[in-house]
C-alpha positions in Angstrom: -3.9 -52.2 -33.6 -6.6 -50.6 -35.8 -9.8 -52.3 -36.7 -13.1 -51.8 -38.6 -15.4 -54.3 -39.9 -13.0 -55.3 -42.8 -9.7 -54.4 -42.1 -7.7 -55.4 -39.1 -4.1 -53.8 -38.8 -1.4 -54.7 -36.5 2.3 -54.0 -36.1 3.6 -56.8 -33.7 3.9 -60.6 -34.2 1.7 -61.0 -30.9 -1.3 -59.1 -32.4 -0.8 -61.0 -35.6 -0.6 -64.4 -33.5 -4.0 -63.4 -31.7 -6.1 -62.0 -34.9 -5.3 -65.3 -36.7 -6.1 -67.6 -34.2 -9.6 -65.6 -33.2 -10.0 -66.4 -37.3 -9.7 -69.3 -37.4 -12.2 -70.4 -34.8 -14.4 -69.2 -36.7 -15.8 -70.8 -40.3 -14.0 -73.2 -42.2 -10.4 -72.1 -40.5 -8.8 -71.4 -43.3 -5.9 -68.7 -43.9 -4.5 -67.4 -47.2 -1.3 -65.2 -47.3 0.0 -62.4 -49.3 3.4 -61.0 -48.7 4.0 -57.5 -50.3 6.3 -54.7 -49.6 3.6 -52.2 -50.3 3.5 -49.5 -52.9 0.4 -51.8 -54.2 -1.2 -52.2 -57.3 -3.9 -53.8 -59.7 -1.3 -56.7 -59.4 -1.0 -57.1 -55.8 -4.9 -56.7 -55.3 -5.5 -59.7 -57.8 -3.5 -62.1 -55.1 -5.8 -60.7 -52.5 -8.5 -60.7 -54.5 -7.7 -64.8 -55.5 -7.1 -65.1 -51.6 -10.7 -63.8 -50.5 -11.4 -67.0 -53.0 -9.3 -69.9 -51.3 -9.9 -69.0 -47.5 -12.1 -67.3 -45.0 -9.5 -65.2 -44.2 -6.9 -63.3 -45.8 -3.3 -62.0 -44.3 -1.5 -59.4 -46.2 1.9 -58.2 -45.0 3.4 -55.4 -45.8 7.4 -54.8 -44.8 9.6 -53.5 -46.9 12.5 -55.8 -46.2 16.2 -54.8 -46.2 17.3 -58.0 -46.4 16.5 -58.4 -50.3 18.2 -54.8 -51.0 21.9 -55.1 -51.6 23.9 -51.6 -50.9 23.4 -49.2 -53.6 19.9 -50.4 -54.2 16.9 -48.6 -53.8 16.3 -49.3 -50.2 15.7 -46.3 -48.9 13.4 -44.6 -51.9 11.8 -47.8 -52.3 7.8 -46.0 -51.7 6.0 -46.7 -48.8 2.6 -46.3 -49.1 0.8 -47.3 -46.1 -2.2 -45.7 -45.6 -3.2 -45.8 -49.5 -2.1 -49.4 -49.6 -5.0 -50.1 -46.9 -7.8 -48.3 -48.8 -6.8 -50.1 -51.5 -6.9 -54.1 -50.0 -10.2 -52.8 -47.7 -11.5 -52.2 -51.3 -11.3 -56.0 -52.6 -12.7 -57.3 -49.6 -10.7 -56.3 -46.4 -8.0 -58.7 -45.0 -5.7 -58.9 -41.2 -2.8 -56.3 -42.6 0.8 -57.3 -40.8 2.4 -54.3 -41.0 5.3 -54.4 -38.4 8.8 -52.6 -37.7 11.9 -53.8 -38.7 12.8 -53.9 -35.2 9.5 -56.2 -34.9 10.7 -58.4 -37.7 14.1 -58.5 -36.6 14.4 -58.0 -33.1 18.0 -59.2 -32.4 19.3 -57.4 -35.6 20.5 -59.4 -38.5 19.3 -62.9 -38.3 22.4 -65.6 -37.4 20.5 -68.3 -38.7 20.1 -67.8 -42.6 18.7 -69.4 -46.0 20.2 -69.7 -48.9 18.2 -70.2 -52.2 21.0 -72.5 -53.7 22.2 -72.9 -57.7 18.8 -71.6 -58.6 19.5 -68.3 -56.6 23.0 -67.6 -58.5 21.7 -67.8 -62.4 19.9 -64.4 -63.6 18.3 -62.1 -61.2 20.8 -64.1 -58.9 23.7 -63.3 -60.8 23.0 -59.9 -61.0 21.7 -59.3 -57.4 23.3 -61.9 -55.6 22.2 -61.5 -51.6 18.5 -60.6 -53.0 17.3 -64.5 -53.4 18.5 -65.3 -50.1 17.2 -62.0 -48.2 13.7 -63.1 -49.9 13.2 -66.6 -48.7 14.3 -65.1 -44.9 11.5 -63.2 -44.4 8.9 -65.4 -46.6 9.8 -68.2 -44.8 9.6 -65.9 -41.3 6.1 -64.8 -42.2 4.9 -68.0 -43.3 6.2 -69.3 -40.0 4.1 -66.6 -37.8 1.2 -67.0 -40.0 0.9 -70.5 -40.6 -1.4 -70.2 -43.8 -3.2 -72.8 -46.2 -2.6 -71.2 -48.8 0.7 -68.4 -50.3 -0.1 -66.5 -53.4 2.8 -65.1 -55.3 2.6 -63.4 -58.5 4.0 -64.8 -61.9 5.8 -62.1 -62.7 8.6 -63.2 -60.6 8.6 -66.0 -61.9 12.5 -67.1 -60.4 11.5 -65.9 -57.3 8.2 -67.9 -57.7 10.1 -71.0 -58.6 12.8 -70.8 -55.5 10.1 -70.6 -53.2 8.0 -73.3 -54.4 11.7 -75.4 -54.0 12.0 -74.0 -50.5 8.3 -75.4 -49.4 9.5 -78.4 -51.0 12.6 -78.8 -49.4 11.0 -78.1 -45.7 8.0 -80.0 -45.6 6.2 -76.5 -44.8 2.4 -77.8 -45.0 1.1 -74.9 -47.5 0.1 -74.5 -51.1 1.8 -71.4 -53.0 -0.2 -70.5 -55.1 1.0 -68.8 -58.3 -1.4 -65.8 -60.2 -1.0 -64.3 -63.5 1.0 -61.0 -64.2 -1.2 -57.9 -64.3 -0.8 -55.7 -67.3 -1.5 -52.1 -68.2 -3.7 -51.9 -71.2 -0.6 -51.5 -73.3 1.3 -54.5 -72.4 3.9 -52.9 -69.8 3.7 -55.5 -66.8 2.7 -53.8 -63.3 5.4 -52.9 -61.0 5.9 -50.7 -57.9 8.7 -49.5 -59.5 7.3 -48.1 -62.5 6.4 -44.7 -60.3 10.1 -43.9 -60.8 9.8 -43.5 -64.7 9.6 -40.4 -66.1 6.5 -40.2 -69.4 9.5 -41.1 -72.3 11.2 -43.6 -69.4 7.4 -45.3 -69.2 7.7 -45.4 -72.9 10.7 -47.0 -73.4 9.4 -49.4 -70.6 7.3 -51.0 -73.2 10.6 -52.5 -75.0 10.0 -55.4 -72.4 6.9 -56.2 -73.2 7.1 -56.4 -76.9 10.5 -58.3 -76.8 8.8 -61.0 -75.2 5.9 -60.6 -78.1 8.6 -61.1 -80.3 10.2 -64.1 -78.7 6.1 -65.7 -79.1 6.2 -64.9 -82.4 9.5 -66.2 -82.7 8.4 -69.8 -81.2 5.1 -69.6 -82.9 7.2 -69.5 -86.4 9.8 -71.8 -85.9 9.6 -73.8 -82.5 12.8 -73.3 -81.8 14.3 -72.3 -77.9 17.4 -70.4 -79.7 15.2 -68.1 -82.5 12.9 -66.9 -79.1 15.9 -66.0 -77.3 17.3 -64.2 -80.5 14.3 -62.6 -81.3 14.0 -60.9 -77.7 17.3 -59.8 -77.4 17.6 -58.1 -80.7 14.5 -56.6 -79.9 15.7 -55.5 -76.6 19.0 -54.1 -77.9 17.6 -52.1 -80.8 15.5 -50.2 -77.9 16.5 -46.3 -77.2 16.8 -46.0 -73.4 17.1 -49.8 -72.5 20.3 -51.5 -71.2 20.0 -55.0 -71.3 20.6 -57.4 -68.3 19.6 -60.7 -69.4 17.3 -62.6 -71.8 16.4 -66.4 -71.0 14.4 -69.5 -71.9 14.1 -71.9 -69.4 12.3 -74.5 -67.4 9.4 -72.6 -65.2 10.3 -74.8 -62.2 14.0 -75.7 -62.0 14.9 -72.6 -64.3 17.6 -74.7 -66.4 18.0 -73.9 -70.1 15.8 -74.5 -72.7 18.3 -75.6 -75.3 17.2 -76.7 -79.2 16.0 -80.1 -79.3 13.8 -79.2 -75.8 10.1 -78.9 -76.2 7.1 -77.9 -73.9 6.1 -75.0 -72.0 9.1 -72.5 -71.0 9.4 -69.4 -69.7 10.9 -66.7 -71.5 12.4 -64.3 -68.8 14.6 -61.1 -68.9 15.6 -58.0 -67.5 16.6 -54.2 -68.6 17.3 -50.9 -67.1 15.2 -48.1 -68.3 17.0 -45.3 -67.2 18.1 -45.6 -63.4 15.3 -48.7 -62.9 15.6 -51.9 -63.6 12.6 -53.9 -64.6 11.8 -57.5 -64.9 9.3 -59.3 -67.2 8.3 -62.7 -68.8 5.9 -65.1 -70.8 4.9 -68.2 -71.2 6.3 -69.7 -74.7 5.7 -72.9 -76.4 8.4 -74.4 -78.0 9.5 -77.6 -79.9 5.6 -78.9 -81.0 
């Protein structure tokens, strides 16, 4: 375990277990979570920074878990940052930093006992990564479970992912709030990402096709109010892009993800995914539609 006056690191579930209940005996007892696989950012530092806000004290985990990589993914280059990631949270206020093994996490090897994220975990990012969903909600539910927090923040950029584990809190009666925070943007619209370090400078260029699609699919709405003319307008922008492949491009419900279909109005999500060279990225908005 390292420690200073604002930053507390462990490794083991034990040390995590004792740091959050010496905490909590202190103040107003409450706890706020962030889970990240590291590499962080402006993005990930907003949920700590919306954490520090909510609770007394703040956990931030950082584990970058195999169980959400299916094979051929980037598992193994995914970047591990440790020691800048922790200059970085002691920066917006200091935090407990869970930072274990996999052999911690996972001590008799690949969990018997597993989650499964259901119909919404087999539409869209499901569809096209289909162990990922269920690989996430094993170790959030696993961390949640050691850390026992108030609050969860989670950021809106994944916003599917966001949505299945709202429905898994739900569904177990875990005694939390997640909390949801707004996506983090570079001045020129591209949405933060870890994996943006593995564009190269006309990659990070074409990167910006994502963003503006979904500027067009606003506009879109904005001009006719129509779920089907946002959705065309994204796409066509997408697929009129040099350098970006096309995954998917959706408007749907921000909670239970089903379609936003004409003759549907209210607040959707517009949602979609492209490869940009070797990486894939993911984006969305909010869109009004129908009013």
């Amino acid at each position: 375990m390292n420690k200073n006056e604002n930053l507390t690191v462990v490794h083991t579930r034990s040390a995590l277990r004792a740091e959050i209940e010496a905490s909590r005996s202190t103040g107003d007892g409450k706890v706020a979570l962030v889970m990240t696989m590291g590499a962080l950012h402006e993005g990930h530092l907003d949920l700590v920074r919306k954490a520090h806000e909510l609770a007394q004290t703040v956990v931030v985990s950082i584990f970058v878990n195999p169980l959400q990589f299916a094979p051929g993914e980037d598992f193994e280059a995914y970047p591990r940052t440790l020691e800048a990631d922790l200059e970085k949270i002691e920066s917006v206020g200091g935090a407990i930093v869970f930072a274990p093994s996999a052999e911690d996490v996972f001590p008799a090897g690949a969990p018997m006992v597993t989650l499964s994220a259901g119909p919404l975990g087999q539409i869209l990012e499901g569809k096209t990564r289909p162990t990922h969903f269920a690989g996430v909600l094993q170790i959030v539910s696993k961390v949640m479970n050691l850390v026992q927090p108030d609050y969860a923040l989670f950021g809106q950029k994944d916003a599917q992912q966001l949505a299945i584990i709202k429905q898994m809190v739900r569904d177990l009666d875990m005694q939390l709030e997640v909390v949801p925070v707004p996506i983090r943007r570079e001045p020129d619209g591209l949405a933060m990402s870890s994996r943006n370090q593995y564009l190269n400078p006309a990659q990070r260029e074409q990167a910006l096709a994502l963003s503006r699609a979904l500027e067009a699919g606003r506009a879109a709405a904005a001009e006719t109010k129509l779920p089907s003319a946002v959705i065309k307008a994204a796409r066509e922008y997408l697929e009129g892009q040099p350098g970006v492949r096309l995954d998917y491009v959706a408007l749907v419900d921000p909670l239970s993800f089903a379609p936003f279909n004409d003759g549907k109005s209210g607040t959707a999500v517009l949602v979609l995914a492209a490869w940009v060279g070797a990486t894939r990225l993911i984006d969305n908005a909010l869109v009004v539609v129908g009013k």
